[in-house]
N, C-alpha and C positions, 0 to 999 in steps of 0.2 A: 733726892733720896729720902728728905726723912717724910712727906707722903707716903713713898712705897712701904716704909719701914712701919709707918701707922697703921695704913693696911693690911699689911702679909702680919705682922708683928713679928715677935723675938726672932732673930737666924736660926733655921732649924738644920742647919749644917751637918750629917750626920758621918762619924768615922768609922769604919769599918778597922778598930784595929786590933784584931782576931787573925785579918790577913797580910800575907807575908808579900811582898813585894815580887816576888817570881810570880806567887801566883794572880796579881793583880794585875802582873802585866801581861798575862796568857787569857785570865778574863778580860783583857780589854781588846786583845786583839781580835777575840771572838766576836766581842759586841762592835767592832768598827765599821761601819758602812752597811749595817743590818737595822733590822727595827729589835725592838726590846723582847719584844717575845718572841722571834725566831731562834735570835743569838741566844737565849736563854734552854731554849730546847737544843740547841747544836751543844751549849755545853752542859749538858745536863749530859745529854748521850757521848760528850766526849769524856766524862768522869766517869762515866759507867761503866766503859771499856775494863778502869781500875777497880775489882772492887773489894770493899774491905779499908777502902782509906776515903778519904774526905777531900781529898785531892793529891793527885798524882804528882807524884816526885820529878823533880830531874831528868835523873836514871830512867826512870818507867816511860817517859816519855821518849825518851832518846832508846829506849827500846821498844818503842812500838812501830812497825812498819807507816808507811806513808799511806796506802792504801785502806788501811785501818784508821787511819786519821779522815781521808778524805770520806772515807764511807758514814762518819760522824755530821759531813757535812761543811768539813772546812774546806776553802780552796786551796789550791798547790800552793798559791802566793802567801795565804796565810798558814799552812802547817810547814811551810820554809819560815816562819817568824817565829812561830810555836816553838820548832827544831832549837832556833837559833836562842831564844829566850832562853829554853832549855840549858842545851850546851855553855853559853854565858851565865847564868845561874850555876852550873856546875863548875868551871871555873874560879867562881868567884866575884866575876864582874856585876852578876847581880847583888848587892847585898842583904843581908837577911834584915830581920826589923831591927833589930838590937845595934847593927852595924850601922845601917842608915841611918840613925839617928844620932848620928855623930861625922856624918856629913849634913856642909851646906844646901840649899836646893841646886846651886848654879853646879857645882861639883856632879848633883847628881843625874841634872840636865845632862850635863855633857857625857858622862860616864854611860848612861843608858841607853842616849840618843847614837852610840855606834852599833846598837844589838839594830838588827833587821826590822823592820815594819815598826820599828817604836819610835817616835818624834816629838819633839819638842811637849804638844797638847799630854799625849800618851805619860809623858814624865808628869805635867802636871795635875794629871787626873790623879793618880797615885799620889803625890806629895797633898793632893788636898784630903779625897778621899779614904787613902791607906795609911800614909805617915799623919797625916792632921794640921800639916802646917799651916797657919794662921795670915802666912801675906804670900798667899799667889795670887796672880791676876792670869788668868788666862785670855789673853788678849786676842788670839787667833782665834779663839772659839764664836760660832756662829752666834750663839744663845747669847754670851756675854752682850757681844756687840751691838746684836739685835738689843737686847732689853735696853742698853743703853739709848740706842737711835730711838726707842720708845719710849722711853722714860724722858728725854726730854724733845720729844716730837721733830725731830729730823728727819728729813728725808733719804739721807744715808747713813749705812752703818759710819762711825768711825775707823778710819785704819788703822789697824794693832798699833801700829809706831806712837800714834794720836793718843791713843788710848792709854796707853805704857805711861805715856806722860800725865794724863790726865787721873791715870790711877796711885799716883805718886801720892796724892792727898787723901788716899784710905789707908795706905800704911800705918800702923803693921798688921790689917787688919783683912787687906785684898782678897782673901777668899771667903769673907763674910759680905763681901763688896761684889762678887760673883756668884753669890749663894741667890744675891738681893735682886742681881740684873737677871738672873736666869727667871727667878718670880717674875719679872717685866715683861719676858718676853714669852712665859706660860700665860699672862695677860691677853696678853697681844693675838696672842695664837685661839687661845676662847674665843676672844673678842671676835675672831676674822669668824671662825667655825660657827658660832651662834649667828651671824650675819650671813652665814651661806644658807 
């Protein structure tokens, strides 16, 4: 690590904490299994539907028909998560910033991971990038993994479980420690492409 760290320099880790957690979890469902600039355009045209706000409420969602959703460009599978986001955020089950931050992450894991299309990674994007907390390790994540297997030249990723362990000695600092392996493996990924 401290190569990479001499390299890349300081953790440029950035928090988005302006946004509220409903709606970080509706932008993520957007961007999951898209490239960055498609899911960028699908939510661009899915805020627009609303307009006069900066993004759409609860309610506004839970009242807009499904065919108006999917005309934005979501699938049925994700405006059933969108939906569900919604309604759980209306509820209550989602909580706002002020509220989350007076839950643990493991609490908030669990709590979130019953809303539809959200898992495990999905919480931990949010808890890094929205709340800002300072020790996740997202060990499922491909990126993580990868920077790791490249950073000290293995031939396989590590498995999450391997890792979990292995990430015990960046505590309390794991998502600065995630910030550093994704740089390993934005390396990696140059390195392949300028060799193609």
């Amino acid at each position: 690590m401290d190569g990479l760290i001499s390299r890349v320099g300081r953790c440029g880790l950035k928090v988005d904490r302006a946004v509220q957690p409903y709606q970080a979890l509706v932008r993520a469902i957007a961007y999951q299994q898209l490239h960055a600039k498609a899911a960028g355009s699908i939510l661009a045209r899915f805020v627009a539907l609303y307009p006069g706000v900066d993004f759409p409420t609860p309610a506004m969602v839970l009242g807009t028909n499904d065919s108006a959703l999917r005309e934005v460009g979501f699938s049925a599978g994700k405006v059933a998560a969108i939906r569900d986001i919604a309604a759980k955020a209306a509820e209550g089950l989602v909580p706002t910033r002020r509220a989350a931050a007076r839950l643990d992450d493991a609490t908030l894991i669990e709590q979130l991971t019953q809303i539809r299309g959200v898992g495990r990674w999905t919480v931990e994007m949010l808890l890094i990038f929205a709340l800002g907390r300072p020790d996740v390790l997202p060990v499922d994540d491909f990126g993580v993994r990868e920077g790791y297997r490249r950073l000290h030249g293995l031939e396989q990723q590590p498995r999450p479980r391997d890792l979990a362990a292995i990430g015990e000695m960046w505590a309390p600092f794991r998502s600065c420690a995630a910030w550093y392996l994704w740089r390993a493996a934005d390396d990696a990924r140059r390195e392949k492409n300028g060799a193609a």
